[in-house]
NUBALO-400267 format. One line per 3 residues: number of its first residue (from 1); for each residue x, y, z of C-alpha. Coordinates in steps of 0.02 Angstrom, whole numbers, plus 50000, padded with zeros to 5 digits. Example, Ala and Ser with C-alpha at 12.3 -4.5 7.8 and 13.67 -1.06 7.14 Angstrom:
# residues 2
1	50615:49775:50390 | 50684:49947:50357
***
This chain:
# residues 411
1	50000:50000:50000 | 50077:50160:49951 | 50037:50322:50033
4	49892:50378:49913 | 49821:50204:49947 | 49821:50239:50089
7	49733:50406:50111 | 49588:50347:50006 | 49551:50204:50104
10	49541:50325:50257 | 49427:50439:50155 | 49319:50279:50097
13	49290:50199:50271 | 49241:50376:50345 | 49095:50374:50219
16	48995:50250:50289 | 48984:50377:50435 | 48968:50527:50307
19	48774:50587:50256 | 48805:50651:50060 | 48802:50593:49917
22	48931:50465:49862 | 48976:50559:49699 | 49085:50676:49812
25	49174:50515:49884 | 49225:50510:49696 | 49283:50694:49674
28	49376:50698:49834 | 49470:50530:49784 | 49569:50653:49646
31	49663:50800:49673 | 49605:50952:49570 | 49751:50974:49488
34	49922:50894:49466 | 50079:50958:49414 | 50252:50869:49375
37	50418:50988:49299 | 50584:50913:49251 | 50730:51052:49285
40	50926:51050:49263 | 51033:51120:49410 | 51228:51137:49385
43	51311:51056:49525 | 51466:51115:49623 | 51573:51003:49505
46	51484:51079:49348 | 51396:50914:49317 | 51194:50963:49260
49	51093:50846:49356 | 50873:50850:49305 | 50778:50855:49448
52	50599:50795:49467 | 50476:50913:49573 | 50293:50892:49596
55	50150:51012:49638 | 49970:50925:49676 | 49837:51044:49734
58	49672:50931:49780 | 49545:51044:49844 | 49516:51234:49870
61	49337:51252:49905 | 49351:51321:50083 | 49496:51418:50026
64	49679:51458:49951 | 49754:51290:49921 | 49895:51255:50054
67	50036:51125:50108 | 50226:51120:50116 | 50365:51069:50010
70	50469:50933:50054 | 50656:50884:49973 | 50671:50680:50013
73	50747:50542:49898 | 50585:50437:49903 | 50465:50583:49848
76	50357:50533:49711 | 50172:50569:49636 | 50098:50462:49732
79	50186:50523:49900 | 50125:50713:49853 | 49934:50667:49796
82	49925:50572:49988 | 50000:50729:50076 | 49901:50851:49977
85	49734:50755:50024 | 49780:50753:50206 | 49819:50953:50203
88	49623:50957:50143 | 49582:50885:50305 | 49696:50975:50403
91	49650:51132:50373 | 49481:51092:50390 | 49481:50997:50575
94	49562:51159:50642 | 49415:51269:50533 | 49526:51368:50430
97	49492:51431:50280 | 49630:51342:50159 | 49601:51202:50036
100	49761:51062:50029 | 49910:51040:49921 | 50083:50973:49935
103	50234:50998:49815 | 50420:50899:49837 | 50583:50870:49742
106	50650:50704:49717 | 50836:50719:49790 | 50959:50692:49947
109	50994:50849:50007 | 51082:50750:50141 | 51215:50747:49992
112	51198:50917:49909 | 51285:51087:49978 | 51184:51239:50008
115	51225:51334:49855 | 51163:51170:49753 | 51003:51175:49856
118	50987:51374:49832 | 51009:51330:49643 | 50904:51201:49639
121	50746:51303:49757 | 50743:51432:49630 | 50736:51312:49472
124	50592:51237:49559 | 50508:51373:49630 | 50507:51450:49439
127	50436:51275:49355 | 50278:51281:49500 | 50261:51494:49487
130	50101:51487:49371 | 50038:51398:49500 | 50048:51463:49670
133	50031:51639:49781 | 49953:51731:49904 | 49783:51707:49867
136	49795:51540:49763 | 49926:51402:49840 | 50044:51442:49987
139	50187:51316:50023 | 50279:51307:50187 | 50421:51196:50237
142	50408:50997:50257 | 50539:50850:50266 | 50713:50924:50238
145	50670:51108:50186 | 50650:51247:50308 | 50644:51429:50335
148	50795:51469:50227 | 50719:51358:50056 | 50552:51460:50117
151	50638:51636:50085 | 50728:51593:49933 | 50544:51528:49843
154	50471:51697:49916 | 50648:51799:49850 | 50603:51701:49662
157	50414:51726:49666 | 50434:51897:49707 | 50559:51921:49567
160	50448:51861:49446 | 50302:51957:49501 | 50397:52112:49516
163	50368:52156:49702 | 50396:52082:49859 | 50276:51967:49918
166	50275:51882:50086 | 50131:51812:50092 | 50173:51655:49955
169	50258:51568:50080 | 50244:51509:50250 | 50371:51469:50370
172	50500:51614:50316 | 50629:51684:50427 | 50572:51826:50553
175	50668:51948:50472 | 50576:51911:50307 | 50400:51925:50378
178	50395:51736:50448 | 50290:51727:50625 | 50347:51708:50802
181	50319:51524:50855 | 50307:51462:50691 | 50477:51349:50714
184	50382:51242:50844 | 50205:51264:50816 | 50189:51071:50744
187	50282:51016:50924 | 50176:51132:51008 | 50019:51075:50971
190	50054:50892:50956 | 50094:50910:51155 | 49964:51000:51178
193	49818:50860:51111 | 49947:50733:51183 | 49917:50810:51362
196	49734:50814:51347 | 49750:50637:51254 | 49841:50570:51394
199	49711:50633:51546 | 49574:50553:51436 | 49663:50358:51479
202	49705:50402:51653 | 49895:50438:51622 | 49993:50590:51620
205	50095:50709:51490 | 50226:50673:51623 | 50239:50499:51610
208	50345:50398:51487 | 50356:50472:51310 | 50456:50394:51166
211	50491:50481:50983 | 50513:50410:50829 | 50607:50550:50732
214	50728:50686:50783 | 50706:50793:50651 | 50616:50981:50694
217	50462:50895:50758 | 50513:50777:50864 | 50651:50863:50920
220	50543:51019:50981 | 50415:50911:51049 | 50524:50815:51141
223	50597:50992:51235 | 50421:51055:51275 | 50362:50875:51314
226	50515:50894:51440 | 50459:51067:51498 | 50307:50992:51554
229	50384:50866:51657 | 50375:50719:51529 | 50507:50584:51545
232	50586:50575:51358 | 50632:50389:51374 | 50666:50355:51194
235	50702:50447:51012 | 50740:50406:50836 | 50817:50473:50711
238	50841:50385:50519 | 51001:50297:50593 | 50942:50235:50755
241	50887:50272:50903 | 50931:50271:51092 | 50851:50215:51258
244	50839:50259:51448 | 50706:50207:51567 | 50766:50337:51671
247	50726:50484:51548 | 50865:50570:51443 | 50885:50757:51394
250	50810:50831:51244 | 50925:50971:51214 | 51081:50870:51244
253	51044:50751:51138 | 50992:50888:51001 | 51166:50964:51016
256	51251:50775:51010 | 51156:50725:50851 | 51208:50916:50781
259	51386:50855:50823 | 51393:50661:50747 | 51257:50664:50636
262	51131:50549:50740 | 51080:50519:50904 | 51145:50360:50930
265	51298:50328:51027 | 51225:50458:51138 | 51301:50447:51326
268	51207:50338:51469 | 51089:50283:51336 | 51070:50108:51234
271	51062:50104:51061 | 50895:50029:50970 | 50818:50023:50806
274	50666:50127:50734 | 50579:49959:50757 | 50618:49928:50931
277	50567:50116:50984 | 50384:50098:50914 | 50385:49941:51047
280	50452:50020:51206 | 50357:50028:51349 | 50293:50197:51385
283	50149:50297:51392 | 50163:50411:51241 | 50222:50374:51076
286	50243:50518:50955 | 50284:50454:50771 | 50367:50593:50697
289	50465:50509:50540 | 50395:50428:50366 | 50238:50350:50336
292	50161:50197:50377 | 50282:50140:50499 | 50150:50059:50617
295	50079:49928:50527 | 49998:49755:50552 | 50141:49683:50612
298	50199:49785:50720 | 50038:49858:50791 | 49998:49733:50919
301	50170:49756:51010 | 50110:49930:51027 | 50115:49984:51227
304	50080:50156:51232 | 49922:50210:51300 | 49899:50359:51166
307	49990:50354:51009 | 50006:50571:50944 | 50052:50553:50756
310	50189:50689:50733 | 50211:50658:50548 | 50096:50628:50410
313	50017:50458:50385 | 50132:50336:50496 | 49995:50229:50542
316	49918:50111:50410 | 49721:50073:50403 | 49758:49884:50453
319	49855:49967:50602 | 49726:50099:50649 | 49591:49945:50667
322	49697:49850:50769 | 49752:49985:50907 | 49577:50040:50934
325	49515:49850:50982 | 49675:49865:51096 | 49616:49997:51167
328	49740:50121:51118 | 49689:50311:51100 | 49754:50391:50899
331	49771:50561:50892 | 49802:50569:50700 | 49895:50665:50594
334	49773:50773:50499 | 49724:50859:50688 | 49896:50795:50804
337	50009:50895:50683 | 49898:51040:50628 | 49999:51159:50750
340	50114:51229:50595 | 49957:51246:50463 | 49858:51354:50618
343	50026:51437:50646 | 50038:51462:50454 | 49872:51528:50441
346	49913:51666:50576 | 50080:51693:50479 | 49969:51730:50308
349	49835:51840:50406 | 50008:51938:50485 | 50086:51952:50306
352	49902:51997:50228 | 49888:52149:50366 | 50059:52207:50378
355	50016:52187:50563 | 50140:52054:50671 | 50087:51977:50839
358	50198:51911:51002 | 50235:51755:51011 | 50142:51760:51158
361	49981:51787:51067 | 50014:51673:50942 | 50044:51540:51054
364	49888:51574:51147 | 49770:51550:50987 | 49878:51390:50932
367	49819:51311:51107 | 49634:51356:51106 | 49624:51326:50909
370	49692:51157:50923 | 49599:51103:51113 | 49429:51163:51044
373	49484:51050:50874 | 49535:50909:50995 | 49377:50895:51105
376	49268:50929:50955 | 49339:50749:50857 | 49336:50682:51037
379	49163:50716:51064 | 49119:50627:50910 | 49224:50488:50914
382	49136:50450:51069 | 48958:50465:51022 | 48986:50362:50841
385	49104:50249:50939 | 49221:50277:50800 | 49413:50291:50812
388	49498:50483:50800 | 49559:50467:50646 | 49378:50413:50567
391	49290:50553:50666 | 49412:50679:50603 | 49390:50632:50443
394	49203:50634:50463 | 49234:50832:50513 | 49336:50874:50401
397	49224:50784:50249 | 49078:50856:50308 | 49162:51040:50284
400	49220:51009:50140 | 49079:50955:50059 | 48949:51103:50135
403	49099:51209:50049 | 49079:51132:49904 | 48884:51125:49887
406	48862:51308:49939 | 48989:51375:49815 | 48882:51268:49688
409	48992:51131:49648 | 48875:50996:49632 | 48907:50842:49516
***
């Protein structure tokens, strides 16, 4: 099952919970529009490598399409049409007013110096222009890009449309009109509906937590996990990960993976696989890597009490079925990681106004935003006896489609 695969068989077992007609099961199983661009970059060496980027926009009927970019060697259409579809539903469990999209470039930047990257950001950026802009489709950073790839797509699209514009991008620096607490707004709230997650089976957001991933996410949500008093007893990163039942410390362990590449090796801890860490004993387990990493066969081994999805689509449907009879409580993705799409949104309303808030403030909305989003799929979930994930979709569906009838797009 590949990631698309996957997203429409979460779309087609929420509609058996889902009042409209099944024609829109069929127009929300296909993005709106897809676009793939083939580009030369001149390496370092002089060597012209062709790059392969992608741009899928699925649905904009609550809104400007939105959804980040992401540079990873295993991007491909399929990967983008999946993430796209899930930014639909993002945006529309926390109520904003975006539609979904996703873009990516098929490369290692792992393997490819900053200049190449800069190079290769502004061939892209050009190829998906037509496209995308303040009031059409906004990317932000994803896997492997970040504030700095942000700025130079909003330095190119301003070039080309002859004045700067902020407001095409997400996630820029500060000094380029980027928002206070946008850095950790994903970690934010995915501690946040963890905490409230966590009272809901009798446990606490300062018991045992374990992280697959080290990257942003799950490096920030480990540090304000640990502000709260959670005891980090595992992370990940794409090498490995490490272990201690007796808690180890975020930000050392961010500054000894900035040092040797990974976190393994790290001091007073044991070394485990990816594998292993989805299997430890805690009471928290934040998947913040690649998809579908639980799956059928690992899903039973499963011990944590409340599993708070940190990156897109880790959990596969077989998975999802098999952790609710367990008794297990999903946050998933499309609501647990929604923190940097609200925190986006506030960026866009900031650029829109020329008017910038405290990070104070902007933390403030991110928490009641994503609690009143959390209680509301709760609520529901409850009342349907339905697992999170279905009763999120079933939200998020729901909106969608009003949006769609309203603005008269009927089959």
């Amino acid at each position: 099952m590949n990631a698309y695969d996957i997203a429409i068989e979460q779309l087609k077992s929420s509609w058996k919970h889902i009042d409209h007609d099944k024609s829109y099961l069929e127009i929300l199983s296909k993005p709106k529009r897809e676009l793939q661009v083939s580009f030369p970059v001149k390496m370092n060496n002089g060597e012209v490598k062709v790059f392969t980027g992608y741009r899928v926009q699925h649905n904009d009927a609550r809104g400007p399409y939105k959804g980040g970019i992401r540079y990873h060697p295993n991007v491909d259409l399929n990967e983008v049409r999946a993430l796209a579809m899930w930014m639909t539903w993002k945006t529309a469990v926390v109520n904003i007013p975006y539609g979904g999209a996703k873009g990516g470039v098929t490369c290692n930047p792992k393997e490819m110096s900053k200049p190449e990257l800069e190079r290769l950001t502004k061939k892209f950026t050009i190829m998906i222009s037509p496209i995308i802009g303040p009031y059409v489709d906004i990317p932000a950073p994803d896997v492997y890009t970040d504030a700095q790839v942000m700025a130079w797509i909003m330095s190119t699209y301003s070039q080309l449309v002859g004045h700067q514009e902020p407001g095409v991008v997400t996630g820029k620096p500060i000094a380029l009109g980027g928002s206070l607490g946008r850095t950790t707004a994903t970690s934010r709230g995915a501690v946040i509906v963890a905490k409230e997650a966590a009272k809901i089976v009798r446990k606490s957001i300062k018991g045992a937590v374990a992280i697959q991933g080290y990257g942003n996410v799950g490096a920030n949500a480990a540090i304000i996990a640990k502000e709260l008093g959670a005891k980090i007893v595992a992370v990940s990163d794409s090498k490995g990960g490490v272990y201690n039942e007796n808690g180890l410390n975020p930000l050392k362990l961010l500054e000894h993976k900035e040092k040797t590449g990974s976190v393994i090796n790290f001091p007073g801890a044991k070394n485990i696989t990816n594998e292993e860490l989805l299997e430890i004993k805690c009471d928290i387990l934040i998947p913040s890597a690649m998809e579908g990493q639980i799956h059928k066969g690992n899903a039973n081994n499963i011990q944590a009490k409340v599993i708070v999805e940190g990156a897109n689509g880790p959990t596969t449907p077989e998975a999802d079925k098999i952790l609710f009879d367990n008794g297990v409580l999903l946050v998933p993705d499309i609501l647990a990681n929604s923190g940097g799409v609200l925190v986006s949104y506030f960026e866009w309303l900031q650029n829109l106004s020329r008017n910038y808030w405290s990070e104070d403030e902007v933390n403030k909305m991110l928490v009641k935003r994503i609690r009143e989003a959390f209680f509301d799929i709760y609520t529901i979930s409850k009342s349907k006896d339905i697992d999170m994930r279905t009763a999120a979709m079933v939200v998020s569906v729901n909106r969608v489609v009003e949006a769609m009838k309203l603005a008269g797009e009927s089959p």
